[in-house]
Structure formats: structure tokens, C-alpha cells
C-alpha positions in Angstrom: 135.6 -1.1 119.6 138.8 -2.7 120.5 139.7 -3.8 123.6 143.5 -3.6 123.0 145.6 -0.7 124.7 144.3 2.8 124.2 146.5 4.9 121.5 147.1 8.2 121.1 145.3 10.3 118.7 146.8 11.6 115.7 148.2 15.9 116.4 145.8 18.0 116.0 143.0 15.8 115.5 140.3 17.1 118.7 137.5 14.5 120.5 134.0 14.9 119.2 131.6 14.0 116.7 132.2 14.8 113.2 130.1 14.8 109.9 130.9 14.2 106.9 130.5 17.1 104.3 129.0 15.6 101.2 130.1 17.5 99.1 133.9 17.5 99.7 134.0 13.9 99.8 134.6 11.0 97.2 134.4 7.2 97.0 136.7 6.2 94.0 136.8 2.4 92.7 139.0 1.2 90.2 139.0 -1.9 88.3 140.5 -4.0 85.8 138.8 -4.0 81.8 139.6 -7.0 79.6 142.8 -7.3 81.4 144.6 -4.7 79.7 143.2 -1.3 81.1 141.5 0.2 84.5 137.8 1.3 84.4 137.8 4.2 87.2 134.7 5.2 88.8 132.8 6.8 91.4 129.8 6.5 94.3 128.1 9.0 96.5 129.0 9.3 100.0 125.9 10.5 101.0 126.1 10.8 105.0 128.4 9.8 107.9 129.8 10.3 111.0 133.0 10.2 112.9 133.7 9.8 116.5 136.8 10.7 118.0 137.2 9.4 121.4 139.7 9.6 123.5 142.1 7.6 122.1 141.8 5.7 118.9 140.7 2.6 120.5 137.3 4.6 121.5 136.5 6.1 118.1 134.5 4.8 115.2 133.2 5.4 111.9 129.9 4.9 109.8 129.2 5.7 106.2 126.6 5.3 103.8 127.1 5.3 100.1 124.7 5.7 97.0 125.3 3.4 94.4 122.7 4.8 92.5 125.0 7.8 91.6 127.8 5.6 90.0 129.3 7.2 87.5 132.0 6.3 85.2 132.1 8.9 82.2 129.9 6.4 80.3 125.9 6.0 80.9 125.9 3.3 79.6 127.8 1.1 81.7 126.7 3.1 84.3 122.8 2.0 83.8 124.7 -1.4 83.3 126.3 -1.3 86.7 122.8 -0.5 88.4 121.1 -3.2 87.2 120.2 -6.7 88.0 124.2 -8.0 86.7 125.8 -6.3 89.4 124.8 -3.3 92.2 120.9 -3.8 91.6 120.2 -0.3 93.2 116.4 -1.2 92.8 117.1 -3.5 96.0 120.2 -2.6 97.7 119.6 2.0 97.3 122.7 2.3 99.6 125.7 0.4 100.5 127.1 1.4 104.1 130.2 0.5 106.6 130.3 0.8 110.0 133.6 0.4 112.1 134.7 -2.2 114.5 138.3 -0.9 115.2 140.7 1.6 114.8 144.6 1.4 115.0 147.7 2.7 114.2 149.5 1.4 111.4 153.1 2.2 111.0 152.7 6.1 110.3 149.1 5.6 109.2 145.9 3.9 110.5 144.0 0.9 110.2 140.3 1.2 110.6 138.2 -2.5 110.3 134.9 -2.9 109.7 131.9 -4.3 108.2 131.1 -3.0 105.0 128.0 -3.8 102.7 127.3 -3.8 99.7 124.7 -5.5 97.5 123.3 -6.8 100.5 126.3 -9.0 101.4 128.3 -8.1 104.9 132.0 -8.5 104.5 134.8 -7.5 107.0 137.4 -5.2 105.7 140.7 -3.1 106.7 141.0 0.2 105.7 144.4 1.4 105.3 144.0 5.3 106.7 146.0 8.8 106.6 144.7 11.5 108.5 145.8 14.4 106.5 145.0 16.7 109.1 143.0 19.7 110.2 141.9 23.3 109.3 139.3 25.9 109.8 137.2 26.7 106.9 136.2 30.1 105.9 133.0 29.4 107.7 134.8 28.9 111.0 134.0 25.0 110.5 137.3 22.9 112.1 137.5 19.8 109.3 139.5 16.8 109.4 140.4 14.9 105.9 141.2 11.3 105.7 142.1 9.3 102.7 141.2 5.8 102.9 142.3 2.4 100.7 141.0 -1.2 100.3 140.6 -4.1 97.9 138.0 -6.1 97.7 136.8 -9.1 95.5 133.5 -8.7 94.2 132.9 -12.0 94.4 132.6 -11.7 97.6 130.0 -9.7 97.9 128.0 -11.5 95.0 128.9 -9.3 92.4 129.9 -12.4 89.9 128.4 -10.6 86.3 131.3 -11.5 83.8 131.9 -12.1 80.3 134.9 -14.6 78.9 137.1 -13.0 76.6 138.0 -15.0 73.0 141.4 -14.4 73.7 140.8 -16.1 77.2 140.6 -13.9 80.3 136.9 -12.2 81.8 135.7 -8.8 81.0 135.6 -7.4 84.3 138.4 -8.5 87.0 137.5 -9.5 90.3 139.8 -7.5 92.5 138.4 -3.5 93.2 140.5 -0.8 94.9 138.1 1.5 96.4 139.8 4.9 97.4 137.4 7.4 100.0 138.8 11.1 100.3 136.5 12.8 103.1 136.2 16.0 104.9 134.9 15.7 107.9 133.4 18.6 109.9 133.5 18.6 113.6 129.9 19.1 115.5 129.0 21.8 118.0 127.3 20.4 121.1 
């Protein structure tokens, strides 16, 4: 982690490890189509963990997504995206980041990292609210986090296009990827 001066954690937000529920979080992508509307989509978070340490400078974050579960309201160019042209989920079954920092950020966070997908390590900054805490009906104490970053696909090989007779590509190169997660602290 960072070796810069420790930082207070957000209020509210306890030390410990936390897991990430499944199935009350969401990776969202959102990309340019022929230049003249968005193409929105999602992937499986499939497992992660939080650590909160002490102070932010002491806490980390992994994740592991399932492209194989993108899904864009159209099977199609869903079965398109997992093939060979762009996520080839036959060889790369999960994409994952793993933190190197965290920060504060104005009111918000900054958490870098290395994230991977089709095979190809970038680093990245995720820009980071912390929307606070609760207790479930379960007695569970969660933490949500929203979470933002663009990426090129390019850089992480993802180069499938198509040129447009009216000039332009099919597919843009920039991605906003959006995560919504719930995190659920661990006992022990």
C-alpha cells in the first residue's frame, strides 16, 4: 500500500475484512455505438474482498469479474463480445483488480490499482464514494461504494472495430466502467 501519511477513514466505516455480496453488486460499462449513441452493459462481480485498515493508507481491495456473464439486452452482441474479437472468455474466464492505494480525493476517494482484463495488466484510478453503512435485516453491517473509471480498450488489446461509410469506427475506444457494491463485513 502507500507509504504516504496515514488518513482517516471515512465516519462510520469500521476496520475488518469485508466481502462482497454478489448479488447486490454491479459492474456497469458504457460505450460509444457508431458515434451517435451509448451501448450500456454489464459483467458479474463474482467475489471480492475489502480490507479496512486502520487508516486508508492500510486498506486494499480485490475483485474478480466474469466476463462470461456480459450482458447487454442483446445475445447477440453478447455471444459477439465473448468471442475471439474482443473478451475471448474461452481464455481469459475472469477479469480481476487488485489495489495498490487508497486515498482521499477532495470529498471522495481514489483507489489505484492493477486491473486485468483479457489478459493484459493496466494501472487504473478509481474515482470512489463511500455511501455509507447499515445493518441488514440479517444483522449483516454493509458498506456500499460506487466506483468510476475510463479506460481505452486498446489498451488492454481489445482493438475489434469496424469503419463506418460515413467515416468514424463502430465501436469507440474510450469505456466508463461504473461498480456499485455492497460489501458485508466478516466475523472473526
Amino acid at each position: 500500500m502507500s507509504t504516504t501519511t496515514p488518513t482517516a477513514l471515512p465516519a462510520g466505516l469500521v476496520t475488518g475484512t469485508y466481502a462482497v455480496d454478489p448479488t447486490h453488486t454491479e459492474a456497469g460499462f458504457t460505450v460509444r455505438h457508431a458515434g451517435i449513441s451509448k451501448v450500456r452493459g454489464k459483467v458479474a462481480v463474482t467475489e471480492g474482498t475489502v480490507v479496512v485498515g486502520e487508516d486508508l493508507s492500510s486498506s486494499s481491495v480485490t475483485v474478480t469479474l466474469d466476463p462470461a456473464s456480459v450482458s447487454t439486452g442483446d445475445a447477440n452482441r453478447d455471444g459477439h463480445l465473448k468471442s475471439a474479437d474482443f473478451f475471448e472468455v474461452e481464455t481469459y474466464p475472469t477479469w480481476t483488480f487488485t489495489s495498490t492505494a487508497v486515498r482521499p480525493a477532495g470529498g471522495a476517494y481514489v483507489i489505484e490499482g492493477d486491473l486485468t482484463i483479457h489478459g493484459v495488466t493496466q494501472r487504473v484510478e478509481l474515482e470512489t464514494e463511500f455511501n455509507g453503512v447499515a445493518t441488514d435485516p440479517f444483522g449483516n453491517a454493509r458498506a456500499g461504494f460506487e466506483a468510476n473509471v475510463t479506460i481505452s480498450r486498446k489498451d488492454f488489446g481489445l482493438t475489434w472495430n469496424a469503419a463506418l461509410e460515413a467515416g468514424g469506427v463502430l465501436v469507440s475506444d474510450k469505456v466508463v466502467i461504473t461498480i456499485d457494491a455492497s460489501v458485508i463485513q466478516q466475523q472473526g
